[in-house]
C-alpha positions as CSV (number, residue, x, y, z in Angstrom):
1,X,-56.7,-148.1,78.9
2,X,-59.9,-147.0,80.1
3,X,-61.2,-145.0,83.2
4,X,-64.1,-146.9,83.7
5,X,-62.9,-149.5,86.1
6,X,-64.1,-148.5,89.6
7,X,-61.6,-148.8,92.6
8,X,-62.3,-151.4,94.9
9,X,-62.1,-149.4,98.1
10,X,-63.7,-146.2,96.9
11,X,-66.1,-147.8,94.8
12,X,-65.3,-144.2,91.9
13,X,-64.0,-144.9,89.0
14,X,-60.5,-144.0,88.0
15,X,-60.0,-140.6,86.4
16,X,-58.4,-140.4,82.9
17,X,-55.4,-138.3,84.3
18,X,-54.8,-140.8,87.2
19,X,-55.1,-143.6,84.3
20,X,-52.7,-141.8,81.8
21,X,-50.3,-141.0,84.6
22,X,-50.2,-144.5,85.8
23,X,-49.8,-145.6,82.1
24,X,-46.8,-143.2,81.2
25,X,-49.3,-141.9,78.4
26,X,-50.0,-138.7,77.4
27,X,-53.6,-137.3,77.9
28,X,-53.7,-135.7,74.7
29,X,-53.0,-139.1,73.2
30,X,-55.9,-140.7,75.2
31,X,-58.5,-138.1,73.7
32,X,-56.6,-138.2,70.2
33,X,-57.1,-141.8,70.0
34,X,-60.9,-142.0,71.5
35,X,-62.3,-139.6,68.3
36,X,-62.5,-142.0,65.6
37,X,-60.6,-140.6,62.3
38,X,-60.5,-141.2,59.1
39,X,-57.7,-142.2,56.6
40,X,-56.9,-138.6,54.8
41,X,-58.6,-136.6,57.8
42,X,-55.5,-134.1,57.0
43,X,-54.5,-133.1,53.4
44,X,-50.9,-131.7,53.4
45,X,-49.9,-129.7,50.5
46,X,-49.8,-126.3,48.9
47,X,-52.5,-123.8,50.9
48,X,-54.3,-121.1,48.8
49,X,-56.1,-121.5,45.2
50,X,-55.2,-124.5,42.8
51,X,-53.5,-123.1,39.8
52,X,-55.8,-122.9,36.4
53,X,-52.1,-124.1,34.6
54,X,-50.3,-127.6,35.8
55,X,-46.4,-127.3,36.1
56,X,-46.5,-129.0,32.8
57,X,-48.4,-126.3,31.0
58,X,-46.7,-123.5,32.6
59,X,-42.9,-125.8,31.7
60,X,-44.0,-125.6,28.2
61,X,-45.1,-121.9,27.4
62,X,-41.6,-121.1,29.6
63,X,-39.8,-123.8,26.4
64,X,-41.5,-121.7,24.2
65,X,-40.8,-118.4,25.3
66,X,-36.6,-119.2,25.5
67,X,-37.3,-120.7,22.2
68,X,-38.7,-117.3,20.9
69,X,-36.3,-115.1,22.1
70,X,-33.1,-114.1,20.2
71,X,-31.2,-114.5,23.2
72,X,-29.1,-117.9,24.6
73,X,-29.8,-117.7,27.9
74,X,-32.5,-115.7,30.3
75,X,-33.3,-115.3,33.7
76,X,-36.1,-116.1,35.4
77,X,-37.7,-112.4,35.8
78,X,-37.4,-112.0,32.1
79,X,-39.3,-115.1,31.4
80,X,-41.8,-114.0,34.0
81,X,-42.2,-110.7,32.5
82,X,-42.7,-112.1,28.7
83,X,-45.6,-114.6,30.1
84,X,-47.3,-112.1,32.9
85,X,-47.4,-109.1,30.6
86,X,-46.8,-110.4,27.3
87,X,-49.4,-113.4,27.2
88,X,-51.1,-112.1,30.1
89,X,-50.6,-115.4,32.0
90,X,-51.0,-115.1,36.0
91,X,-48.1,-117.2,36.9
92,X,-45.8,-116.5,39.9
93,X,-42.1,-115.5,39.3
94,X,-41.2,-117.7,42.1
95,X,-43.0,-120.6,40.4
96,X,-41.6,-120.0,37.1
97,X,-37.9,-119.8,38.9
98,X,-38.8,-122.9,40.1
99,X,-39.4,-124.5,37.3
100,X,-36.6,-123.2,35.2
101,X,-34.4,-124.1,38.1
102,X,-35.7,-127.8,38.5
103,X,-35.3,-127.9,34.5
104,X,-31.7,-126.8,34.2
105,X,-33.2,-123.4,31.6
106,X,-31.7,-120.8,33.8
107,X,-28.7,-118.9,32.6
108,X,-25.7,-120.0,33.4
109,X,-24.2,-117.4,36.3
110,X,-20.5,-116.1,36.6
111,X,-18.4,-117.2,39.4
112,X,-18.0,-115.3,42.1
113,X,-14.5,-113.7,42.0
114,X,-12.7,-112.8,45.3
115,X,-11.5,-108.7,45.6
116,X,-8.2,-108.3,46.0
């Protein structure tokens, strides 16, 4: 698909809107497709900082911690507390909830019980 053929009776070449609306083809896809790209031009994943401490680090100081504690079983918030304050780790409450969650380590919870 190009817009450098030239009409016969005009003798101009063809616009790349004409070209794409002849086509069926969208012009964005025309110009997307002209810019040569590379393999990984986008990178999807987390935005922000990397972490200093893998999953795997953090997953074991949380083994650790429940471990420690003369409790069975802990929320996540408590963990948190014990390695933010405690250690002084910078970890995310929502990471180590995560975690705990994707590892089966969270307390168990009571059903929910209908009022009557």
């Amino acid at each position: 698909m190009t817009a450098s053929k030239c009409s016969s009776l005009t003798g101009k070449p063809y616009g790349i809107e004409r070209v794409c609306r002849v086509w069926g083809y969208p012009r964005s896809t025309f110009y997307l497709n002209r810019q040569p790209r590379e393999i990984n031009q986008f990178k999807h994943g987390k935005r922000g900082p990397k972490p200093k401490l893998s999953d795997e680090q953090i997953l074991k100081l949380i083994r650790e911690d429940l471990a420690n504690s003369p409790f069975i079983g802990e929320g996540h918030r408590k963990v948190w507390a014990r390695l933010k304050f405690g250690k002084g780790i910078r970890v995310g409450r929502n990471r180590v909830q995560r975690l705990m969650r994707e590892n089966n380590l969270l307390s168990p919870r009571r059903a929910r019980r209908d009022a009557n």
